[in-house]
C-alpha positions in Angstrom: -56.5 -50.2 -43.8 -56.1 -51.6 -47.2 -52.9 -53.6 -48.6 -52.0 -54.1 -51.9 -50.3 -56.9 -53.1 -46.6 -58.1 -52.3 -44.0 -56.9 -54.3 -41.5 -57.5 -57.1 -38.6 -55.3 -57.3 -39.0 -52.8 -60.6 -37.2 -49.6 -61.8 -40.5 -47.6 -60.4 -39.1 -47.8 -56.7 -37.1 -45.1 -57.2 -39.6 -43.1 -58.8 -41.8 -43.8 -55.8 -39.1 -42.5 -53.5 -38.7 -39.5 -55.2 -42.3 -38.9 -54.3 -43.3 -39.5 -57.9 -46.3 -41.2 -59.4 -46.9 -43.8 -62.2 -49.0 -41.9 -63.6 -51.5 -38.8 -62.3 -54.2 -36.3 -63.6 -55.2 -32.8 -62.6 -56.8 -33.5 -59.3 -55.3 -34.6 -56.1 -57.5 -37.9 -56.1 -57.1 -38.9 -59.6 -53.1 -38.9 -58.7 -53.8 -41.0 -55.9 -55.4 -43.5 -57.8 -53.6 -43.0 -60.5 -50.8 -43.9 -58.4 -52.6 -47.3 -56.6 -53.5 -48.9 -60.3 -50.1 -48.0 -61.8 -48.6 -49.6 -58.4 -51.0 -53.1 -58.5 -50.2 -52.8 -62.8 -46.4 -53.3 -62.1 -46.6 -55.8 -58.7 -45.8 -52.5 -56.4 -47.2 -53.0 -53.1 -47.6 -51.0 -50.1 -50.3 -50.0 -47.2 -52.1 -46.6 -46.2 -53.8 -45.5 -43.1 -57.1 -42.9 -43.8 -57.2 -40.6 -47.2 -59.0 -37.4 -46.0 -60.1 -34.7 -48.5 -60.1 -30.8 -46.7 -60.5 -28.2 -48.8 -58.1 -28.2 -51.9 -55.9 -31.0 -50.2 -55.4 -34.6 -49.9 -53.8 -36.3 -47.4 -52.8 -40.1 -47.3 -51.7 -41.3 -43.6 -49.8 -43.8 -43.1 -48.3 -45.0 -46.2 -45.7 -47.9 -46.4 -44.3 -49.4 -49.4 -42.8 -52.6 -49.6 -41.0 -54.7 -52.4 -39.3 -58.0 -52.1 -37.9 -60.8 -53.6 -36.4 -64.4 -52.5 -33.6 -62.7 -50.7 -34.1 -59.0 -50.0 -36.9 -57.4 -48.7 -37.3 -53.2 -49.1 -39.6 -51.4 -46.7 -40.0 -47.3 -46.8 -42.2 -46.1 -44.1 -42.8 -43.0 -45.8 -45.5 -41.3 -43.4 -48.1 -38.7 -45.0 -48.5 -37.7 -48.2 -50.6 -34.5 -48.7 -51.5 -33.9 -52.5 -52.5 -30.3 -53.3 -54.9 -29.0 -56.3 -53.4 -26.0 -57.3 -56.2 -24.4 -59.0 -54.5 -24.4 -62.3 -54.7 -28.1 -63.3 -51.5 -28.7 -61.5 -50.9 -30.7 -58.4 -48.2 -30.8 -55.4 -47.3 -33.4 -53.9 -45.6 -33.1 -50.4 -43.6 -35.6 -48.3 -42.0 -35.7 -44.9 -38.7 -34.2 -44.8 -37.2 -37.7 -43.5 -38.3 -41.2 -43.3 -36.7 -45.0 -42.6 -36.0 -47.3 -44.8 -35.0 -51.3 -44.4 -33.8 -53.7 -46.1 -33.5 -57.2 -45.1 -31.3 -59.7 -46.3 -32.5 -63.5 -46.1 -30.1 -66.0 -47.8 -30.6 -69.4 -48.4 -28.1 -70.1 -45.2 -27.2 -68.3 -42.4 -29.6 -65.8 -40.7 -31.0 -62.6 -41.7 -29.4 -59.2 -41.7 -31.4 -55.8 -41.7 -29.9 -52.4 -42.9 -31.5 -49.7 -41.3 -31.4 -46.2 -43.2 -32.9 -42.3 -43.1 -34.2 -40.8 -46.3 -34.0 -37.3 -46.1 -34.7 -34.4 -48.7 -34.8 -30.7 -48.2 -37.0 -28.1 -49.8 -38.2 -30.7 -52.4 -40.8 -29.1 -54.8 -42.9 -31.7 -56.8 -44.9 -30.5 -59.8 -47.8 -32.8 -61.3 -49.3 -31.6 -64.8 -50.4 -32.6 -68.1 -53.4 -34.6 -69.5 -55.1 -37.8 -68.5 -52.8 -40.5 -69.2 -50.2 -38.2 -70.3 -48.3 -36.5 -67.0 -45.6 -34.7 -66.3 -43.3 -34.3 -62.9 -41.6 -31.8 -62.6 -38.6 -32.5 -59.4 -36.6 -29.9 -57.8 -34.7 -30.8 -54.3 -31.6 -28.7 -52.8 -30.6 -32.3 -51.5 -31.6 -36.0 -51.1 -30.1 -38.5 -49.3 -30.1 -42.1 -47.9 -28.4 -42.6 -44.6 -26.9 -46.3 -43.2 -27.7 -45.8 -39.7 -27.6 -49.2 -38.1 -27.2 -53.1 -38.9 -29.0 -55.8 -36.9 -28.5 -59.7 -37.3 -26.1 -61.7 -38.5 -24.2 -59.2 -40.2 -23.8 -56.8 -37.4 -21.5 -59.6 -35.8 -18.9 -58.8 -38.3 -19.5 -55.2 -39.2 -19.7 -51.9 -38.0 -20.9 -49.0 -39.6 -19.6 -45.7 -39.7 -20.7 -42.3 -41.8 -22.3 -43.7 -44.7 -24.4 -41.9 -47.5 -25.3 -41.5 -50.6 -26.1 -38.1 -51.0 -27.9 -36.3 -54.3 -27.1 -32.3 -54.2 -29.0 -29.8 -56.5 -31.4 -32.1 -58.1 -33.4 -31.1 -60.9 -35.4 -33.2 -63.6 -38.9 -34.2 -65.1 -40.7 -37.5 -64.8 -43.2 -38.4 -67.3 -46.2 -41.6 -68.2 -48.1 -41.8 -71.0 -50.2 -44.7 -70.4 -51.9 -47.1 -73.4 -51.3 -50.3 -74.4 -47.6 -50.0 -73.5 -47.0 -47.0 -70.8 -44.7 -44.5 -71.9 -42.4 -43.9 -69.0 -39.7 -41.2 -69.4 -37.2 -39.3 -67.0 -34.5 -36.9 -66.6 -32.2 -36.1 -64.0 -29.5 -33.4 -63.5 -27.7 -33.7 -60.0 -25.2 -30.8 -59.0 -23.0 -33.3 -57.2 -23.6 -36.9 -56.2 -21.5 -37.7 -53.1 -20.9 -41.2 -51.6 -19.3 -42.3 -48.4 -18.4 -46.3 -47.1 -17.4 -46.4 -43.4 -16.9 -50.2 -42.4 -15.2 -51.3 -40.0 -14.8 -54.8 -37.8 -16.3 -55.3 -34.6 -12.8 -55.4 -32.2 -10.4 -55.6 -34.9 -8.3 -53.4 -37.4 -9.5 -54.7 -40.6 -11.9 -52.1 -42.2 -13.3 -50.1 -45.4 -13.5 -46.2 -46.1 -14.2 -44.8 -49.5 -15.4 -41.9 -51.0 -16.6 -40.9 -54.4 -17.6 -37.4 -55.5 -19.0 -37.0 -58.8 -20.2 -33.5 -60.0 -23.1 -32.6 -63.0 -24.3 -36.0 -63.2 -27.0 -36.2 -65.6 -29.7 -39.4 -66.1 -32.2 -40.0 -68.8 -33.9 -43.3 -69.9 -37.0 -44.1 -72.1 -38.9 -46.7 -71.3 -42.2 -48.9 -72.8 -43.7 -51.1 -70.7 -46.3 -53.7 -71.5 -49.7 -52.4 -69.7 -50.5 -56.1 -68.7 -46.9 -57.6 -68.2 -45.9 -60.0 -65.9 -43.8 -59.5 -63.3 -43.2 -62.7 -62.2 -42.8 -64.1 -65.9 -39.7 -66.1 -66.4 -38.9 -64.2 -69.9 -39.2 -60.5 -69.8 -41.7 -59.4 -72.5 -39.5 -57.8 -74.8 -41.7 -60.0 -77.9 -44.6 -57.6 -76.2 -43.1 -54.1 -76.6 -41.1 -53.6 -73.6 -38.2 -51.7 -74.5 -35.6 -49.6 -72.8 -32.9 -47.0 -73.7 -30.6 -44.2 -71.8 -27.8 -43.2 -70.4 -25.8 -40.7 -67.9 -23.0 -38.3 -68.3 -20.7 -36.8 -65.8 -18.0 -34.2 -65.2 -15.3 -33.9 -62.6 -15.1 -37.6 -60.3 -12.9 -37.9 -57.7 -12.3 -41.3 -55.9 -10.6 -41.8 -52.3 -10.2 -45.5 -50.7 -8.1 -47.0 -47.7 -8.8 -51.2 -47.4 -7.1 -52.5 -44.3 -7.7 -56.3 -43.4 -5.4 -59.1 -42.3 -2.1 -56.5 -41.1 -2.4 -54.7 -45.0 -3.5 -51.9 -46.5 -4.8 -51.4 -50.0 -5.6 -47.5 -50.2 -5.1 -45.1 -53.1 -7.0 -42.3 -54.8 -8.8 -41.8 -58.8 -9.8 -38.7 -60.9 -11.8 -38.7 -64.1 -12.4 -35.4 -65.5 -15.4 -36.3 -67.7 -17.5 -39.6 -69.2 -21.0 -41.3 -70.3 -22.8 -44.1 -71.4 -25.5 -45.2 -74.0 -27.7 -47.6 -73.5 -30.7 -49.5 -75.7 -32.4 -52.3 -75.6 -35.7 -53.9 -77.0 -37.1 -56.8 -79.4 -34.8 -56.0 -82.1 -31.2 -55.3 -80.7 -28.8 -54.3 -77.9 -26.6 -50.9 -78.0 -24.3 -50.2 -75.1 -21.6 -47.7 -75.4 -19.6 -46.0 -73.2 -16.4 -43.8 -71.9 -14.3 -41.6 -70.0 -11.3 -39.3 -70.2 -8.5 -38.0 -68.0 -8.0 -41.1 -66.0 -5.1 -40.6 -63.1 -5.5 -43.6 -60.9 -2.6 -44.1 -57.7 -2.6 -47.2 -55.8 -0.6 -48.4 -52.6 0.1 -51.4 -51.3 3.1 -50.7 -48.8 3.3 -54.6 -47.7 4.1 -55.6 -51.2 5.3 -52.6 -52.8 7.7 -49.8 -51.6 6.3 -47.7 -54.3 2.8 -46.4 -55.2 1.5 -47.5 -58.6 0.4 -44.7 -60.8 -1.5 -45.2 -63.7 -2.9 -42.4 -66.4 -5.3 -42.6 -69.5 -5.6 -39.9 -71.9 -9.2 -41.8 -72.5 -10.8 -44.9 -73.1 -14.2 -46.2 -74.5 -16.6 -49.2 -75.7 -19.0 -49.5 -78.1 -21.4 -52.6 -78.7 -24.2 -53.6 -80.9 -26.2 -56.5 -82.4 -29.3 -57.2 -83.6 -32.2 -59.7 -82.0 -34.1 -60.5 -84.4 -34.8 -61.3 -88.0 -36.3 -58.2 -88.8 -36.9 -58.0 -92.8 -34.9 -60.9 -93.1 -31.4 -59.6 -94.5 -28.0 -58.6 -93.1 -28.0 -56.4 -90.2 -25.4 -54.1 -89.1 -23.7 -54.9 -85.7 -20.7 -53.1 -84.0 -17.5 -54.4 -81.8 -15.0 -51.7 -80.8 -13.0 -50.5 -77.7 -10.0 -48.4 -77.4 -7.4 -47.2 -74.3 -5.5 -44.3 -75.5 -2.0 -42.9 -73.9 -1.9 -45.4 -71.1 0.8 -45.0 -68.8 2.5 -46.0 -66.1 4.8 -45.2 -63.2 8.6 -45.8 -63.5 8.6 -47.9 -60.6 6.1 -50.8 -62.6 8.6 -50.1 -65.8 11.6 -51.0 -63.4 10.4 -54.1 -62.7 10.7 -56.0 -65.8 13.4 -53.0 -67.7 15.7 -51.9 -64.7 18.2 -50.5 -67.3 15.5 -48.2 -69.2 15.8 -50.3 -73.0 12.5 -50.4 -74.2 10.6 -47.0 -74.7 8.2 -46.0 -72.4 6.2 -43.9 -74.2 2.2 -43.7 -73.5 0.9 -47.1 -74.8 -2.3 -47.2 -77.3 -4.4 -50.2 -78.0 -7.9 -49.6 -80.3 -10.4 -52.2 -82.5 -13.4 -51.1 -84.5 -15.2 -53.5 -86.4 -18.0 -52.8 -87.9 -20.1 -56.3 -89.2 -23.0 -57.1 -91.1 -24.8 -60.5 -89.6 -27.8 -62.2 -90.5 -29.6 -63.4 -87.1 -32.0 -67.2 -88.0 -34.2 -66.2 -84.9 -35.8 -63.9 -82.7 -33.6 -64.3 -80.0 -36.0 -62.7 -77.6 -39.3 -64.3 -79.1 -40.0 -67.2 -76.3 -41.7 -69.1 -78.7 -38.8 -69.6 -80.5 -36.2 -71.3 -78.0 -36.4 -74.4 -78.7 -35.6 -73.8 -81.9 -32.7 -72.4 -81.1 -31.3 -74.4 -78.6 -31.1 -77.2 -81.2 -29.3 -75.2 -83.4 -25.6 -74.7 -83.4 -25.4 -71.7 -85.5 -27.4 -68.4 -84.3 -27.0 -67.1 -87.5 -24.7 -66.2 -90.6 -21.7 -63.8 -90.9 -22.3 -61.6 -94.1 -19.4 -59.1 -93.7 -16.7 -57.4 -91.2 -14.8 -53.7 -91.9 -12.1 -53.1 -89.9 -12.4 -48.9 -89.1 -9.6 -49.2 -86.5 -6.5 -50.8 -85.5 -3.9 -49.1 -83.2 -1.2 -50.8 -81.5 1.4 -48.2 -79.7 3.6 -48.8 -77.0 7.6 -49.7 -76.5 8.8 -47.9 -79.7 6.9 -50.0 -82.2 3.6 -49.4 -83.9 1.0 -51.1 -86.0 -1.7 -49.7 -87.6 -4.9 -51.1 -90.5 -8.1 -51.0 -92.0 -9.6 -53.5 -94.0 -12.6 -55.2 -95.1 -14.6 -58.5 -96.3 -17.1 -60.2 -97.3 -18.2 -64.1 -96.6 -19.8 -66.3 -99.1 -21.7 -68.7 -96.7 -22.7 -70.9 -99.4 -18.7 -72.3 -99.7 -18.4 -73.9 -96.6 -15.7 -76.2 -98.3 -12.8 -73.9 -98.8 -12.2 -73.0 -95.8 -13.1 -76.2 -93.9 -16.3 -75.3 -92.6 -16.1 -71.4 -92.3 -17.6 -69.2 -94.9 -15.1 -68.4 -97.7 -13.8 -64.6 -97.2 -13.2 -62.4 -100.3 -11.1 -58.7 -99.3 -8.3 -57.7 -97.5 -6.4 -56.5 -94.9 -3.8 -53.2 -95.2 -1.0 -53.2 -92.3 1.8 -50.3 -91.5 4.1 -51.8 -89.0 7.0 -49.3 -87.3 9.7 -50.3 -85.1 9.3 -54.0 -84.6 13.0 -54.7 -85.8 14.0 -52.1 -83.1 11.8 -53.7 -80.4 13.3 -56.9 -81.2 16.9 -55.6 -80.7 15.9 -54.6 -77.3 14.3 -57.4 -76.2 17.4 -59.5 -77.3 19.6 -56.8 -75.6 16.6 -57.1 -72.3 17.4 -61.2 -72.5 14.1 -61.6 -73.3 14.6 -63.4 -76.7 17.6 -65.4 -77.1 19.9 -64.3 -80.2 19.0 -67.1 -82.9 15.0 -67.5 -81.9 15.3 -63.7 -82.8 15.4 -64.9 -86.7 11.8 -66.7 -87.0 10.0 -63.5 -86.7 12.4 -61.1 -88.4 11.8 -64.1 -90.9 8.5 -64.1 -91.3 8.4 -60.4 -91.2 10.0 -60.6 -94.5 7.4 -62.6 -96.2 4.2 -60.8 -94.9 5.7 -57.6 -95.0 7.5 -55.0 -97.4 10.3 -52.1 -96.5 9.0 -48.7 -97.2 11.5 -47.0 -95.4 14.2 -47.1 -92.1 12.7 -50.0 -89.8 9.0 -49.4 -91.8 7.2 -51.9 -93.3 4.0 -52.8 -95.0 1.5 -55.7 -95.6 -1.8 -56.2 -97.1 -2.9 -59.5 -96.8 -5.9 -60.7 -98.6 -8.4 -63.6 -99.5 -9.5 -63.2 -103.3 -13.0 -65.0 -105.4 -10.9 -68.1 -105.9 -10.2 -68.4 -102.1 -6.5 -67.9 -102.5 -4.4 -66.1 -99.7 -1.7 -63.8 -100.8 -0.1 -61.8 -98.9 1.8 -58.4 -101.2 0.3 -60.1 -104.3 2.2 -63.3 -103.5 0.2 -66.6 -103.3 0.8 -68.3 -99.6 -2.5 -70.9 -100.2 
């Protein structure tokens, strides 16, 4: 028998339980050791029984792969593997329709506990082709599915498990590795319906945990460079190397179902999203992570402390992130903040809470930022010869610029809205005590905050004469442009002076 050595987890563990390779070639034994080098390459280690060669097929007994790390340890006792030359520079690979899976959980204290689960797949079709050192999977499986069957240990003292799964339904995508001096590994994934099911419930007593989660045309991608000699045990990942990441997922219809009962409560309710994604990218240079989702209903109860459910709705809401790394050619880089929840809203039974008599408006509520930055990073943030450096240094880098390109705040009958921009002269740390003097400004349209006042005087909320500071300082920032409508720009000029409509305030 031969073993490889022990394992690190990596993202190729899912690869390999899909039946997928590292890498392959157009025979069945170049894909086998194709597969062993890739495996050693990125600390993968498992075991194997005889490789026998009849005819056009080879067939791997045996094999178990294993992957660990201080805490957890992941075994998949996969069985045989046969790998079939097709006779047109393709390859099959086949697998057994089901095999166990552990994982065993060693903390620092306490004993161990061991999760034992069934991988299953039906009428799974795997597809190797391509060149050397450039090959291709091509996956098709009516399901696949991971099964909780039974816990043992410690943690089987306070749980016990019902129907749980994680089930994958019409899956179809490619896998792909180009190998060289970084490997080239690609995928992409469209599921029919991912379904998942949590049955948990407490040895002997009434506390317990069911929820399920359908989501329908979920689709994965991801790009991915990997470092042919990286270190998986390295403290810093090698990003200074090549290694380098980006991707994302989409989905339609997902439907949510949950009932928590522990300590004489319950905590159950239900959530649909009709549609969302994310981005994702990261390497030497910069992060990106951006996200979303829209048609959000979400209805909560909690009977014990409320007689009413709490239902919440969202027309939509998103994220968006970015900032450079590195240096690069030295100038200012562009870098991105911004988030928005559009037409939240909420039950009557919240709004009676705190507005029993139904003053303030309860239209859907609208909060959104976008800023869009320039920034000048002194360091590569990711280069590990360079930490030191930066740890005795208080500033990262400079601030060169910042356009606002969205500002919504809706909700109880008032509204404010802007854009702006500016610029920051980091050579005048004197004006501004310290910060870099700013030159541009700032254009606000502000509706309804005199009639939100008025109610929340009328609501008790703000006693008659503290009601004049802000109606006070509304007057200096702001100007009338109509019935309860007001504007502002406020802005920094060259000389460093704040004014605010054209009037000088510093």
């Amino acid at each position: 028998m031969r073993r490889l050595s022990a394992l690190k987890c990596t993202p190729l563990f899912a690869a390999i339980l899909f039946g997928t390779t590292a890498s392959a070639d157009v025979t069945a034994q170049q894909v086998w050791d194709s597969w062993t080098t890739q495996m050693e390459t990125y600390g993968q280690g498992f075991s194997t029984g005889d490789e026998t060669m009849s005819g056009d097929t080879l067939t791997i007994s045996d094999v178990t792969i294993e992957m660990s790390d201080d805490e957890v340890t992941v075994m998949a006792d996969v069985g045989d593997i046969a790998l079939t030359e097709n006779g047109d520079g393709t390859v099959n690979i086949t697998m057994a329709d089901s095999y166990p899976l552990t994982m065993e959980f060693t903390p620092q204290i306490g004993d161990a506990t061991t999760l034992n689960m069934t991988v299953a797949q039906s009428n799974m079709v795997i597809l190797v082709s391509g060149d050397p050192g450039a090959l291709q999977y091509d996956i098709t499986a009516d399901l696949y599915s991971f099964t909780a069957d039974s816990l043992e240990g410690e943690g089987a003292k306070d749980v016990e498990l019902g129907q749980s799964a994680l089930i994958m339904r019409d899956m179809a995508g490619t896998y792909s590795v180009t190998e060289g001096d970084l490997n080239e590994v690609d995928y992409s994934f469209d599921l029919g319906a991912l379904d998942i099911d949590v049955n948990i419930t407490e040895p002997g007593g009434g506390n317990s945990v069911k929820a399920a989660a359908d989501l329908a045309d979920l689709s994965m991608n991801a790009a991915i460079a990997i470092p042919a000699d990286m270190d998986m045990d390295a403290d810093v990942p090698p990003f200074a190397d090549g290694l380098a990441m980006d991707g994302g997922y989409t989905f339609g219809d997902v439907r949510y179902v949950f009932d928590i009962k522990g300590d004489g409560e319950e905590f159950a309710g239900t959530a649909v999203v009709e549609s969302g994604g994310m981005d994702f990218g990261f390497d030497f240079d910069r992060v990106s992570y951006s996200g979303g989702a829209q048609g959000i209903d979400l209805s909560i109860s909690v009977p014990q402390e409320l007689p009413f459910p709490i239902d919440v709705t969202m027309a939509k809401y998103g994220f968006d992130f970015g900032m450079p790394l590195s240096t690069g050619e030295g100038g200012p880089q562009d870098a991105r903040l911004a988030f928005d929840f559009t037409e939240l809203s909420v039950s009557d039974g919240i709004w009676n809470l705190f507005d029993p008599a139904q003053i303030l408006s309860r239209d859907p509520v609208t909060i959104a930022l976008g800023l869009d930055l320039q920034f000048t990073p002194f360091f590569d943030f990711l280069d590990p010869a360079q930490q030191e450096a930066m740890i005795g240094n208080d500033i990262p880098g400079e601030l060169n610029g910042v356009e606002i390109t969205e500002l919504t705040v809706r909700g109880v009958g008032a509204e404010i809205t802007g854009d702006g921009a500016f610029t920051f002269d980091n050579t005048d740390l004197t004006t501004f005590d310290g910060f870099p003097r700013p030159q541009g400004e700032v254009n606000l349209a502000i509706n309804g905050v005199n009639a939100l006042i008025d109610n929340l005087i009328q609501m008790g909320l703000i006693p008659q004469d503290q009601a004049m500071m802000p109606r006070m300082m509304l007057g200096m920032f702001a100007t009338p442009v109509g019935d309860d409508m007001l504007t502002s720009t406020i802005g920094v000029n060259a000389e460093g002076h704040v004014l605010a409509n054209g009037q000088r305030l510093r």
